[in-house]
C-alpha positions as CSV (number, residue, x, y, z in Angstrom):
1,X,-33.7,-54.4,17.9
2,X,-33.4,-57.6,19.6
3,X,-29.9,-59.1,20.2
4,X,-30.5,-62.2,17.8
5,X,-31.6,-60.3,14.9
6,X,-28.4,-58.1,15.5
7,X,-26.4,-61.0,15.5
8,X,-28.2,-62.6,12.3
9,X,-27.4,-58.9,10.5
10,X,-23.6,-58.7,11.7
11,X,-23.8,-62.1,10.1
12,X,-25.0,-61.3,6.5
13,X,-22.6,-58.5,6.7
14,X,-19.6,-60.7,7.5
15,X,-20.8,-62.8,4.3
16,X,-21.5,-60.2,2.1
17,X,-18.4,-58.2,2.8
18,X,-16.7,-61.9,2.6
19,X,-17.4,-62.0,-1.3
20,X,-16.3,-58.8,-1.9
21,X,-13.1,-59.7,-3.5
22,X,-14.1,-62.8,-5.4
23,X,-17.3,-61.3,-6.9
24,X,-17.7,-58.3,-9.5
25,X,-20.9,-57.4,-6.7
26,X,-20.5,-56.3,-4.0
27,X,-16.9,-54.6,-4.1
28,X,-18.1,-52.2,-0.7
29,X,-19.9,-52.5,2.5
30,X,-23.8,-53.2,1.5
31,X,-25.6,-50.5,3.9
32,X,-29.4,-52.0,5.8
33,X,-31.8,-49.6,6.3
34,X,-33.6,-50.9,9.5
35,X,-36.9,-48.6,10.0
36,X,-38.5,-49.8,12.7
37,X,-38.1,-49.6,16.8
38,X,-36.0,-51.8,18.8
39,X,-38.7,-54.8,20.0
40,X,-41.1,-53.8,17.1
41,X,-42.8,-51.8,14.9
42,X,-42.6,-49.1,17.0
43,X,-43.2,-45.8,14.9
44,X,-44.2,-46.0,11.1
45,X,-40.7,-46.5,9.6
46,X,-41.8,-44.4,6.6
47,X,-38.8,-42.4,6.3
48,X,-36.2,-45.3,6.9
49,X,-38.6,-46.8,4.2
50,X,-38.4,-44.0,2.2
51,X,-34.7,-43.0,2.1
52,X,-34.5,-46.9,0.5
53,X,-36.6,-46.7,-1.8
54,X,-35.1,-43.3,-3.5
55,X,-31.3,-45.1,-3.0
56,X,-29.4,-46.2,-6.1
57,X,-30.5,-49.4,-7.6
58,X,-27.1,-50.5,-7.0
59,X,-27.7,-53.3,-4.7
60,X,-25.8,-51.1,-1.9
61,X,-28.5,-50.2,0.0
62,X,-31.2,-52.6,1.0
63,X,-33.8,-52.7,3.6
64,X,-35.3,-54.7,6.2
65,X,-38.7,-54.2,6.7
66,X,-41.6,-56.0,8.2
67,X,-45.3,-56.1,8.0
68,X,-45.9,-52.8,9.6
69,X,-43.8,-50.8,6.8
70,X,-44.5,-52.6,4.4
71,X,-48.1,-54.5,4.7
72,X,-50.0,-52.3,7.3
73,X,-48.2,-48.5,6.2
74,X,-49.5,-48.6,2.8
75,X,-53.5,-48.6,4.1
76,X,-52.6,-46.3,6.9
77,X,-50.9,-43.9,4.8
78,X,-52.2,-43.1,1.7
79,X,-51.0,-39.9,0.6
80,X,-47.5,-41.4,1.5
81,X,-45.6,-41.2,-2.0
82,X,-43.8,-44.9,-2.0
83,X,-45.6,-48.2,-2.1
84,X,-43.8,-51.2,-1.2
85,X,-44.9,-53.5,-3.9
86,X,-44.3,-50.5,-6.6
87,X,-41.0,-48.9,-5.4
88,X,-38.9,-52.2,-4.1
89,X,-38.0,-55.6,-5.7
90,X,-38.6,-57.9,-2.8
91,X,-35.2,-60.4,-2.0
92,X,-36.9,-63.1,0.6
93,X,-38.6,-62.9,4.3
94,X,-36.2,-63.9,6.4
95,X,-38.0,-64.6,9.9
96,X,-41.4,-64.4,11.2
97,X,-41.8,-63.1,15.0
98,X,-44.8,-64.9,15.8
99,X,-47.8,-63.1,17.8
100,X,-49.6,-64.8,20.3
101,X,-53.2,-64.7,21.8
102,X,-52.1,-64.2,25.5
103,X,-54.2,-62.7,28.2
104,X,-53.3,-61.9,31.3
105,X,-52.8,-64.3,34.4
106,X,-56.6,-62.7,36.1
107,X,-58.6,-64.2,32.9
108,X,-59.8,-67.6,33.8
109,X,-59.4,-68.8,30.8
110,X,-56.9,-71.5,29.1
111,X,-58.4,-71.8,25.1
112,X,-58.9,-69.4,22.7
113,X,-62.8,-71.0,22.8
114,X,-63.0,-70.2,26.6
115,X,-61.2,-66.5,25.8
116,X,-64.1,-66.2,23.2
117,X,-67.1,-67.2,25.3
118,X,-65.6,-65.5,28.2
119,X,-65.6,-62.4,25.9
120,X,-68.8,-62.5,24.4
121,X,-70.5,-62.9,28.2
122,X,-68.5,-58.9,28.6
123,X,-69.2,-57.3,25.6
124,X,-67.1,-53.7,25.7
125,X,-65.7,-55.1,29.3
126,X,-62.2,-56.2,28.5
127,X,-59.4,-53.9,27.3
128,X,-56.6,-55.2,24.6
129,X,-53.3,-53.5,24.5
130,X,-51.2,-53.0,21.4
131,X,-48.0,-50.7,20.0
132,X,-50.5,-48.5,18.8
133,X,-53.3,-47.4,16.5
134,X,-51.6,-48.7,13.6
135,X,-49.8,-51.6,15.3
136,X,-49.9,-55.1,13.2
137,X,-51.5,-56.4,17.0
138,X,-54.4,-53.9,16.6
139,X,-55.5,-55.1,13.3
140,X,-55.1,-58.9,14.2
141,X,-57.3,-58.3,17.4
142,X,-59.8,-56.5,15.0
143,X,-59.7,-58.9,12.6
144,X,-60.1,-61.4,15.1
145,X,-63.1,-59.6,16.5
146,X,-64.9,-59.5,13.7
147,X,-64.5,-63.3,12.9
148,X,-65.6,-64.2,16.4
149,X,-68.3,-61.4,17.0
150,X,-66.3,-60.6,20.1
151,X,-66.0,-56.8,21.6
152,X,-62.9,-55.5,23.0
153,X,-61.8,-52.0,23.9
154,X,-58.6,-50.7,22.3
155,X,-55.7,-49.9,24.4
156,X,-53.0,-48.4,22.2
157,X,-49.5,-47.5,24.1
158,X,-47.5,-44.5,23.1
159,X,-44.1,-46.8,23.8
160,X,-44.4,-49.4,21.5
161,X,-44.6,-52.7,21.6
162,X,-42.6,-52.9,24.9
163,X,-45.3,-50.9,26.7
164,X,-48.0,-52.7,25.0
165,X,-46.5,-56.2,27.0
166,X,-46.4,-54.1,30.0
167,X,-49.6,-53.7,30.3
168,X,-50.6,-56.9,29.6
169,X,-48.2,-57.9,32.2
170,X,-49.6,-55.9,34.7
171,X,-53.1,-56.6,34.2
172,X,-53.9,-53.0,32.8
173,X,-55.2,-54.5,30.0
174,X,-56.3,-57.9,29.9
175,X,-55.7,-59.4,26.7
176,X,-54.0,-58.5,23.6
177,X,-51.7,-60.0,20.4
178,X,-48.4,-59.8,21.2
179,X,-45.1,-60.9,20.1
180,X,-43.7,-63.9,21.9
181,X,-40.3,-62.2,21.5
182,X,-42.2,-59.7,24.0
183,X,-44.0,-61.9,26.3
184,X,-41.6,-65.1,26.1
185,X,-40.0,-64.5,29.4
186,X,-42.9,-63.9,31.1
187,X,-45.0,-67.3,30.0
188,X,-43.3,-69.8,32.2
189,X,-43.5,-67.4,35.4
190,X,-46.6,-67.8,35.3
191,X,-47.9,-63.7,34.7
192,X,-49.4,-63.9,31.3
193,X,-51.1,-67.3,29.3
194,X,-50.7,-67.9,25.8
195,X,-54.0,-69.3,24.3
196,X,-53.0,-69.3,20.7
197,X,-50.2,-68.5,18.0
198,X,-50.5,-66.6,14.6
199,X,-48.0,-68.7,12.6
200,X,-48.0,-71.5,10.5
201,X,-46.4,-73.9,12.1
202,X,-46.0,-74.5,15.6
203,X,-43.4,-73.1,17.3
204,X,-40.1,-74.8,18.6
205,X,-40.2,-73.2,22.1
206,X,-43.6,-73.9,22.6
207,X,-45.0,-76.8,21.3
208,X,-47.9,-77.2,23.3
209,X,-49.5,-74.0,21.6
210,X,-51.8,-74.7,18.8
211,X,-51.4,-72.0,16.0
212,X,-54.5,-69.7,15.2
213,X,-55.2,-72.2,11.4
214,X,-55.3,-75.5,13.3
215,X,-58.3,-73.7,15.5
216,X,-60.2,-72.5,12.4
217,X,-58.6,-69.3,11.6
218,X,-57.1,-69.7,8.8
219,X,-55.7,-66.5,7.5
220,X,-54.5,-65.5,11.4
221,X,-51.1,-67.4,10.5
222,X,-48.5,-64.1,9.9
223,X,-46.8,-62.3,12.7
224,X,-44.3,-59.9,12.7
225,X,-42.9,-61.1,9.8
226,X,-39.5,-59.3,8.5
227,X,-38.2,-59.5,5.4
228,X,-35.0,-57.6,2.7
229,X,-35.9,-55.3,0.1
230,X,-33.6,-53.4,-3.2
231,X,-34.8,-50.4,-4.7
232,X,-37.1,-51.3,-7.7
233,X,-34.4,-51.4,-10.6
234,X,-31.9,-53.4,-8.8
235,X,-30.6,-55.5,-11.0
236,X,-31.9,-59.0,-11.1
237,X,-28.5,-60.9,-10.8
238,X,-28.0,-58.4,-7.6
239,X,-31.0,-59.7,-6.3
240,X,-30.6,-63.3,-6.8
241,X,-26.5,-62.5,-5.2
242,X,-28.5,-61.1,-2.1
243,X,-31.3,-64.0,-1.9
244,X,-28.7,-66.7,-2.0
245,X,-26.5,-64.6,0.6
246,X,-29.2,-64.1,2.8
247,X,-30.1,-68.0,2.6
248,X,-27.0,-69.6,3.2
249,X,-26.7,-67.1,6.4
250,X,-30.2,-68.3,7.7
251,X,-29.6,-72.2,7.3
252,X,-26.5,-71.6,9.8
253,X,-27.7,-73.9,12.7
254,X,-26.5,-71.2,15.5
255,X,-28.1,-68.2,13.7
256,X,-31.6,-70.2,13.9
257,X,-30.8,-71.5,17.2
258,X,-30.2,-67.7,18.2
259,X,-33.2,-66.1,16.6
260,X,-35.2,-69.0,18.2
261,X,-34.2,-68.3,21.9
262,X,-36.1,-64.6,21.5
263,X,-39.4,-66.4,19.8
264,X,-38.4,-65.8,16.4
265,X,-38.9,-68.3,13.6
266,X,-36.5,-68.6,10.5
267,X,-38.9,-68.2,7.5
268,X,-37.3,-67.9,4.2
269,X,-38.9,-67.7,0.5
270,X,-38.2,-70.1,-2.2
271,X,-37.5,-67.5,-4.1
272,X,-37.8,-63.1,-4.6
273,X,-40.3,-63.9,-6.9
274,X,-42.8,-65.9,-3.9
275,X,-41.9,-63.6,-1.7
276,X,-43.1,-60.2,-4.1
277,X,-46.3,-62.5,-4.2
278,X,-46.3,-62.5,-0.3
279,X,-46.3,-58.9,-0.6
280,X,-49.2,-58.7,-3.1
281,X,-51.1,-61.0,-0.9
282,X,-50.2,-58.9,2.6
283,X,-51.0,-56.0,1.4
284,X,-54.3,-56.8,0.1
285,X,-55.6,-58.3,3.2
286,X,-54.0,-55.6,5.5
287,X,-55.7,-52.9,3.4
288,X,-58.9,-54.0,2.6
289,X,-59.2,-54.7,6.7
290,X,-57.6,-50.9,7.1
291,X,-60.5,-49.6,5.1
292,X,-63.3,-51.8,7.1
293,X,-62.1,-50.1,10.5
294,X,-61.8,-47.0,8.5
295,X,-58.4,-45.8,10.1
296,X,-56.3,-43.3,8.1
297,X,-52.8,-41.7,9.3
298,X,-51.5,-38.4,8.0
């Protein structure tokens, strides 16, 4: 996991734990699950997921989870017994690690519309690198592809999202959606071009960039977005104890200022109830796409 969102985590702890005394809720250390690898998604997540979802709706165990296990998962794996949107009360998203067009510095290219004509002229000629097969950057390049009528080969990476940037960074693939939290370091050197963000806004450290809607792609605008979860049951004052907790930490100016430095963006909901229809939404697009490429996981 990246140093800022470790920070941001000791935070919520320190405010939780803060209450403790004051509050009938909580009155012991509130226990994160976090599923996912360190710089991504990484593996599935399902049993981090699942040891969550079967805790005690107690409000003492909560999970952080992200578009992979809990947007993407749910298509890949259906015979997996939990659902997301059935087996957890959503509390709020909390950032969103924008992904990023980006190709590497051998494409003579500087626009997404000069990536896509250049494309189109090499049809099955250039390679796109991602976490792997069910990677949240392999579905946004297929998505991608089918709204451009581009044709890329698939590059998936055994090591995550880490080896995904890699490759992109040493030309091995050319082209790929990647985190900015992955690549960020590597823009200004001059290795790897950033012809587009999937967000929806632009982002602080990059203003230049135009984001993916402002370029006619309307629904490329979620990244790796991450977000806290209770076991369906919590009780709803719980809940709202968490949302407000989990607010208050994420309006601190150095905990933005923090997660901003690694390319992530603060994105909170208005309230558990828009963020379960978040869910709804992410899931629906996510699967239906899931189905079009016909991938399924065991």
């Amino acid at each position: 996991m990246k140093t800022s969102m470790v920070i941001f985590l000791i935070s919520v702890s320190l405010v939780i734990v803060g209450v403790a005394y004051a509050q009938d809720y909580p009155t012991k250390p509130v226990r994160m699950i976090v599923p996912f690898a360190p710089g991504g998604a990484g593996a599935s997540g399902n049993i981090g997921v699942e040891v969550a979802a079967r805790a005690p709706a107690d409000g003492y165990t909560i999970l952080l989870g992200n578009i992979g296990t809990m947007a993407i998962n749910p298509g890949l794996f259906p015979k997996f017994p939990i659902h997301p949107v059935r087996d957890f009360v959503a509390v709020t998203e909390v950032v969103d690690v924008p992904t990023s067009l980006a190709v590497h510095s051998s494409v003579p290219v500087k626009t997404v519309k000069e990536f896509i004509e250049y494309a189109k002229a090499r049809p099955g000629k250039l390679n796109f690198g991602t976490a792997g097969p069910g990677s949240n950057g392999r579905f946004e390049m297929e998505l991608f592809m089918r709204q451009t009528g581009i044709d890329l080969v698939h590059v998936p990476y055994k090591g995550g999202a880490g080896a995904a940037a890699i490759g992109l960074l040493s030309g091995e693939v050319q082209c790929g959606f990647q985190t900015l939290a992955s690549i960020m370091a590597h823009v200004h050197s001059g290795k790897v071009r950033i012809l587009g963000i999937a967000a929806t806004k632009r982002v602080a450290a990059l203003p230049d960039i135009p984001i993916m809607p402002e370029l006619g792609y309307a629904n490329m605008k979620s990244g790796s977005w991450q977000g806290v979860y209770a076991p369906v049951g919590t009780p709803r004052p719980i809940v709202d104890k968490l949302f407000s907790t989990f607010i208050k930490v994420l309006s601190d100016p150095e905990v933005i200022k923090r997660l901003n430095s690694n390319g992530a963006e603060v994105v909170t909901s208005k309230s558990p109830d828009e963020f379960a229809v978040f869910m709804k939404t992410e899931n629906e697009k996510w699967g239906k796409l899931i189905k079009e490429v016909g991938v399924v996981m065991e």
